[in-house]
N, C-alpha and C positions, 0 to 999 in steps of 0.2 A: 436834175430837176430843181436843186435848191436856186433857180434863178426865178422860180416862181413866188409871186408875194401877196396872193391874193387868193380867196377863194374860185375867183370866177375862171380865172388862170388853170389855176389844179384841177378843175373841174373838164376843161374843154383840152387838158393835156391826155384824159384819158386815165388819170391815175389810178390805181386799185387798189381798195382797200379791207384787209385782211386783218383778223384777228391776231394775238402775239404769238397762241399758241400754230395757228396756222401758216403765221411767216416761219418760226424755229423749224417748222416739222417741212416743212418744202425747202426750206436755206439745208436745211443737213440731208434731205436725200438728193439733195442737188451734188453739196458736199461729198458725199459717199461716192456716188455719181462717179466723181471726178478722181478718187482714190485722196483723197486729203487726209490727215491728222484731223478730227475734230478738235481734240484736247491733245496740245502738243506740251510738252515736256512730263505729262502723266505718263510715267511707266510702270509696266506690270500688271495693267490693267486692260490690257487689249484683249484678251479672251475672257474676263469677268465683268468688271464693272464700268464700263465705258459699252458695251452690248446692253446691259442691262439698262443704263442711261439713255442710250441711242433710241430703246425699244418703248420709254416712259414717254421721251419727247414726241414717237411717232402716234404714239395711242394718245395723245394731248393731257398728258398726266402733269399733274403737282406731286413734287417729287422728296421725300427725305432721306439722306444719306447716312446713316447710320455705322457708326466704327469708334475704334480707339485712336486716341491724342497720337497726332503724325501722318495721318493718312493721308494726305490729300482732299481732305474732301472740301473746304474752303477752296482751295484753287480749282477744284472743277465746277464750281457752283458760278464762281469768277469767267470759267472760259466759257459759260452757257451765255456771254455777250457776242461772242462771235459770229454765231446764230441768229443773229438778230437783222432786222436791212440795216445799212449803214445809216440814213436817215429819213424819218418820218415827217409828213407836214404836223403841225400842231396850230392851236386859236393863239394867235401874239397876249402874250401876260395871263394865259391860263396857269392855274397853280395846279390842275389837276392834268394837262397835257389834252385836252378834249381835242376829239378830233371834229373838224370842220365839217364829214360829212354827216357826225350823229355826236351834237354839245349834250354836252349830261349836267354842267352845273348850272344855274338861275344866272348869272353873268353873262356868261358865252352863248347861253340859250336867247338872253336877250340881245346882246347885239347881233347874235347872224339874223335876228326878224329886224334888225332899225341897216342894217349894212347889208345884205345878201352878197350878193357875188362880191361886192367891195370888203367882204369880210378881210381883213388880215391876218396873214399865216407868217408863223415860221418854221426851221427845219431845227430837229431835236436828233444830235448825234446818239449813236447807239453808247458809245459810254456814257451816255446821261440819262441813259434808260436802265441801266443797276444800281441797284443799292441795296445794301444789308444794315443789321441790325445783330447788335450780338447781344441775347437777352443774359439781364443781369434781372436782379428781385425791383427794384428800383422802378423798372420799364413800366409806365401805368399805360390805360385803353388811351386816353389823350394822346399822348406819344405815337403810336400806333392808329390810329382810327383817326384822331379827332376830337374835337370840343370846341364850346363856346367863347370866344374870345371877347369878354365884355370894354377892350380898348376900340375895337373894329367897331363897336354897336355906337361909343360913344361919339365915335370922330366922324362917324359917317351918320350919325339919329337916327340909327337903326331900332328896332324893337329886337326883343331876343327871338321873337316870332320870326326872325327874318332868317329867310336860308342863308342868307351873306353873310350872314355873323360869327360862321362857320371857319375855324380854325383847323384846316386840317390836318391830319398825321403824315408820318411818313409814308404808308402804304396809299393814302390816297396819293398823295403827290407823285409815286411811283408809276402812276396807270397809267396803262399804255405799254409795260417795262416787267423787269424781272425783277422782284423782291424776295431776297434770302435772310432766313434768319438761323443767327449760327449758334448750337448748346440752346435746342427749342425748350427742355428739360427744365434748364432755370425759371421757364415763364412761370409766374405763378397763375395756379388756375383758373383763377375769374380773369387773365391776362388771356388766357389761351381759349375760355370760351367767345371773345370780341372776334376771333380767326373765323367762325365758324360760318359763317355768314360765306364769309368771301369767299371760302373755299367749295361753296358749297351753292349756294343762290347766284353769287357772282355780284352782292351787290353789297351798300353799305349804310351802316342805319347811326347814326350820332346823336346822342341823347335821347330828347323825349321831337324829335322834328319827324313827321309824318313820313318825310320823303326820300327815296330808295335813288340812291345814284349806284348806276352800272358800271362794273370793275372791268375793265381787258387788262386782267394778270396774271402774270405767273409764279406762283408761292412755291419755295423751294425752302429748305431747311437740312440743318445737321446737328445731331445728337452725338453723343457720347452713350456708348449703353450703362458704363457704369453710372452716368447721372440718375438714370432709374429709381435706383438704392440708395444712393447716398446723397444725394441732395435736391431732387426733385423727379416726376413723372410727367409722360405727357398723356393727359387725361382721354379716356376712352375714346369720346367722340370726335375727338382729335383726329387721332389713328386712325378710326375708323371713316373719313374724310381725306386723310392723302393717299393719293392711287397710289404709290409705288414705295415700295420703301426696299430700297439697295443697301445691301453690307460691304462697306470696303475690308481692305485686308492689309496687312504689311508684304513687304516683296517678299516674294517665294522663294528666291536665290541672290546668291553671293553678287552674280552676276548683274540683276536688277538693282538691289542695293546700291552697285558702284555706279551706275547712272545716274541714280540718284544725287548722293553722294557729288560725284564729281559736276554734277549741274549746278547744286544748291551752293557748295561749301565756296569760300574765297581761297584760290590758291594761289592765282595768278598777281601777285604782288610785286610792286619794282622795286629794283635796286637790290643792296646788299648781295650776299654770295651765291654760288650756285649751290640750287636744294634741289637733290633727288628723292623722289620717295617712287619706288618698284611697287609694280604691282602686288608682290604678295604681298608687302607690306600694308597697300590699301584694302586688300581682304581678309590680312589680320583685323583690323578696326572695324572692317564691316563685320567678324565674325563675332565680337565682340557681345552685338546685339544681338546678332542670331543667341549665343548662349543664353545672353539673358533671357531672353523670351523664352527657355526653355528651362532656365533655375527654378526649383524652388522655392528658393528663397526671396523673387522676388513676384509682388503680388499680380499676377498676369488679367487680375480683372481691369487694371489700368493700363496696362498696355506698357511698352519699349517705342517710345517716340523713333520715328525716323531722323530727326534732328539730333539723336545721341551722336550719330557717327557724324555727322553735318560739322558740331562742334566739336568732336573729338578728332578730326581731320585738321579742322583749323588749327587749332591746339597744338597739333604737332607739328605744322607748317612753322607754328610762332615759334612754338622752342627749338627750331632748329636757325628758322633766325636770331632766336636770342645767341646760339651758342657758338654761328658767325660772328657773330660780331665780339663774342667775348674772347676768343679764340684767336681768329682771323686768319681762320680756316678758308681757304675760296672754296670747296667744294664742300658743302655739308647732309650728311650723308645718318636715315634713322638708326635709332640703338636703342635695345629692349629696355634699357633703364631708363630711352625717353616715354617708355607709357606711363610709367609713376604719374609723369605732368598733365596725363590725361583725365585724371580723377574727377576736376571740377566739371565736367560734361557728363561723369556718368551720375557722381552722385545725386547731382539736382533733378536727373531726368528718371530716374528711379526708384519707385516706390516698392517697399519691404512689405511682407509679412511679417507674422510675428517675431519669427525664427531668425529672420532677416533683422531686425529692427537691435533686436538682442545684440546680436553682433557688430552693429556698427554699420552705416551706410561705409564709410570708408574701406570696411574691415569686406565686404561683401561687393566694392566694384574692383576691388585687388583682386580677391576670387576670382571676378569674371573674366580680367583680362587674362591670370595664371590657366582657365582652363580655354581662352580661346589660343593662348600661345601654345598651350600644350598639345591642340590640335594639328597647329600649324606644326609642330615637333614632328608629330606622329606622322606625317603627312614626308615628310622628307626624310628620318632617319629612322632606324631598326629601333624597337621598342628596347624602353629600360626594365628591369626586372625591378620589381618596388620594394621596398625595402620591406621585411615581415611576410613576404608573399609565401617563401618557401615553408617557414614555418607554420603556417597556417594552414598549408597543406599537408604536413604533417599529421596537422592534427587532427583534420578534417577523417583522415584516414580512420582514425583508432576510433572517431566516434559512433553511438551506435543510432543506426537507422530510425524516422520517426515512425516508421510502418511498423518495425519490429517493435518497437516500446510499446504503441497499439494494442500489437498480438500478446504482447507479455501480459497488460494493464488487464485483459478482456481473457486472460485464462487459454489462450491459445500457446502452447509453448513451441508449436513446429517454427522453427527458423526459415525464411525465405532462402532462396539463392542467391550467395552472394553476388552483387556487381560487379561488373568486369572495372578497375581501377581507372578514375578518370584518364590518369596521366597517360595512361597506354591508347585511349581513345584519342586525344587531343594533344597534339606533340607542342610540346612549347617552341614558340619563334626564337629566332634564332639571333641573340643579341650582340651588341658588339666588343669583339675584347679591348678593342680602345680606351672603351670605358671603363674599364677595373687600373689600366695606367691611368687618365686622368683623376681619376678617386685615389688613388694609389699615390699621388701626387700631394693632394690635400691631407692622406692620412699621414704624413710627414709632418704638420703641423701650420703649411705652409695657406699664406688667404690671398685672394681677390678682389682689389676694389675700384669698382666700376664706378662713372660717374657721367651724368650726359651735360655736366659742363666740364668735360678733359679734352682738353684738344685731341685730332685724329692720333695723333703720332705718337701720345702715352697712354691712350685706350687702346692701341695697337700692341703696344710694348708692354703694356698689364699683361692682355693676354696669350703673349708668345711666350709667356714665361710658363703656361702649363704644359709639359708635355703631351706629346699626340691629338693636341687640341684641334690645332692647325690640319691636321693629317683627317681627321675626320671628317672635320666641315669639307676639303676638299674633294674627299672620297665618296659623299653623297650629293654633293649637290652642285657642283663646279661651280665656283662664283667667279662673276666676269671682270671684278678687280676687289685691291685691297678693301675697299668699301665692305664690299658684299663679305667676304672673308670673314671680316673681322665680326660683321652681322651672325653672321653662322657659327661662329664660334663663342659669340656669345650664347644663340640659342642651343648651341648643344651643352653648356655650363645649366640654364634657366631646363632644357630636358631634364636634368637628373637634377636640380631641386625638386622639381614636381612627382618626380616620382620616387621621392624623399630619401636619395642617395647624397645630397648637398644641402647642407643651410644655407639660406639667406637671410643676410640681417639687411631693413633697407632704416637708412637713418639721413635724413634730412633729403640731399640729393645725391648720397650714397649707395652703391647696393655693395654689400662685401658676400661672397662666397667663402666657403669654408665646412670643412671636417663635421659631420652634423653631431657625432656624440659627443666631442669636444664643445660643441657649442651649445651643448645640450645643459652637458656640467656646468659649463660657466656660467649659463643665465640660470641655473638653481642656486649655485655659489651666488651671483647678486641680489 
């Protein structure tokens, strides 16, 4: 139909015309209809919040998305274009997009009475029907609504009396369209009372001018909930004017992550050597987050960006190209002393509590990564015995009951019956004697040093010098070449740090292993 250029044309075509919220809501059960993706690369979301979406659009709701930094929720505010018809007639050089069969501003109203059917149209594509706004403090009702432009009153000898003198905002120039506004929290409140109108009357009032122009819009928005508390609210009557308000989430599994993940992040780069990175290696990194989102230490009222793993994936795609090419290695292959070089992704996307803050960002994304590898540890080899454990059960033995101190305190002297001894309840797992040789090895005096810029073939030959190293990694996990091997052997060194049978010292892009009380001495000696 865009061959159409005239009112009289559009009129005798038959055309129909539909409000915006009544095009979205017939375009998506049309959609559905057909089994499509409405919002294609959102995942994770297909049994929560894309239902919940679907359900606001159908009920012609104004919609706010509500979540923590990473979620998605700008991209899916973005794919509510798709929704939309591809293109709409509009009045030629309307700034507010009027439609030809119902003009709202004094302009357009006057020429469809001097032009009728010879009115002039054009066609307005659906990507020229979204726009957002990311409010900052700054954003005034001008901006947004409107105001008088006393340049237009001059060049044209207007009076300010005159509706035409009207400078309008961005949401009027949207109508017709979908308007989002993202971190609505930032508005300030006389900012957010100018919304109220529209969201609510459907119309729009500027200044002190009499006269009410009719909105076909759709107001959407996203918040932050920590915005709330720490840097602004969105004032009652607000809230209480948008139909829906949906909570996004972070992916629920490893699995969704890596979609993510592998959608977002840049892997696919030319040239230089050949980079593998294995799947578990990719769910180390995604696991990464998962931890953090469950530390203490870091403040969970801000959230674990999805972008940590985004960037900490790129991150290690580049230093494996850096260590191609320093190398000249053709096949370049990860190693657990390349997460060191991942730091710059977590610390900036990671906000501390207290506890956290004390210790160092740095000091606290080392943590994260030592308990997601420790996972991955747990996950493929027989647990380590932690260094102190036995003793502590020891002691646990001789001490005496809190019941019983109770009884004592309160003049009861009968003793309970004793408990049948944990250890006899709970058999301890059954560890590997491999690991008292590789220990056994270092208590000789002997160190480790790893490096993720050493070529393959002396990071291989570091660690064929521990005994039974080799022998383990192959025994649990079979790897499918030297690559993998030497992967696995380092992570069974990186096991028994963590479970404080090994020191680590990491010093610049070093990690050295080594004898832990030995190393204990020396750093009180320096």
């Amino acid at each position: 139909m865009t061959n159409i250029h005239t009112f009289g044309e559009l009129r005798a075509s038959r055309y129909r015309l539909r409000s915006v919220k009544d095009e979205m809501r017939e375009n998506l059960l049309a959609s559905i209809a057909r089994g499509e993706r409405t919002f294609p690369g959102i995942h994770g979301y297909d049994r929560t919040v894309i239902p919940a979406v679907h359900n606001a659009i159908l009920s012609k709701h104004d919609v706010i998305l509500l979540g923590l930094r990473g979620q998605a929720k700008t991209r899916i505010l973005r794919s509510l274009i798709s929704l939309l018809d591809e293109q709409i007639p509009i009045i030629e050089g309307c700034e507010i997009n009027d439609s030809p069969f119902q003009p709202s501003c004094k302009r357009c109203r006057r020429l469809a009475a001097e032009r009728g059917d010879d009115l002039p149209i054009v066609w307005l594509h659906r990507d020229q029907r979204y726009r957002e706004k990311l409010a900052t403090p700054d954003v005034t009702v001008a901006d947004l609504i409107g105001d008088i432009d006393p340049i237009k009153a001059a060049n044209q000898r207007l009076t300010y009396a005159d509706e035409e003198v009207i400078h309008y905002g961005i949401i009027p120039r949207t109508n017709r369209g979908i308007f989002a506004i993202n971190e609505l929290p930032d508005l300030a409140p006389r900012i957010q009372v100018a919304l109220l109108n529209i969201l609510e009357e459907r119309d729009l009032q500027i200044r002190g001018f009499p006269v009410r122009i009719p909105m076909d819009i759709v107001l959407v928005f996203s918040a932050n909930p920590e915005d709330y508390t720490s840097r602004g609210n969105i004032i009652t009557p607000l809230k209480d004017r948008i139909d829906s308000q949906i909570l996004t989430h972070y992916p629920q599994s490893i699995k969704t992550a890596l979609q993510i993940t592998e959608q977002e992040a840049w892997l696919d780069r030319p040239g230089g050597a050949t980079i593998e990175i294995p799947p578990y290696i990719r769910e180390l990194i995604e696991e990464i987050a998962f931890v953090a989102r469950g530390s203490e230490l870091v403040d969970q009222s801000s959230g674990v960006s999805a972008r940590l793993t985004i960037s900490a994936m790129e991150l290690l795609q580049s230093n494996l190209e850096r260590r191609g090419a320093m190398t000249g290695d053709k096949h370049v292959f990860p190693r657990l002393s390349d997460l060191a070089m991942l730091l710059p992704a977590i610390t900036g996307k990671v906000e501390m509590v207290y506890e956290g803050e004390q210790q160092g960002a740095e000091v606290v994304a080392r943590k994260l990564i030592g308990m997601a590898v420790a996972k991955l540890f747990e996950s493929k080899f027989p647990p380590v015995e932690r260094a102190g454990v036995s003793a502590r059960a020891e002691r646990s033995r001789s001490e005496v009951d809190h019941d019983d101190l109770d009884d004592m305190f309160a003049g009861r002297r009968a003793r309970k019956p004793a408990a049948p001894p944990h250890d006899e309840q709970r058999p301890t797992a059954k560890s590997e004697p491999n690991y008292d040789a590789v220990l056994g090895w270092f208590v000789e005096g002997n160190k480790v040093t790893l490096s993720d810029e050493q070529p393959f073939a002396q990071y291989l030959r570091e660690l064929n010098r521990i005994p039974k190293l080799s022998e383990t990694a192959t025994k649990y996990v079979s790897p499918k070449n030297e690559y993998e091997q030497a992967f696995w052997m380092e992570m069974v060194l990186e096991g028994l740090h963590q479970a404080l049978r090994l020191a680590r010292e990491d010093l610049d892009s070093t990690i050295t292993f080594q004898e832990l009380m030995k190393f204990n001495v020396l750093r009180t000696v320096k």
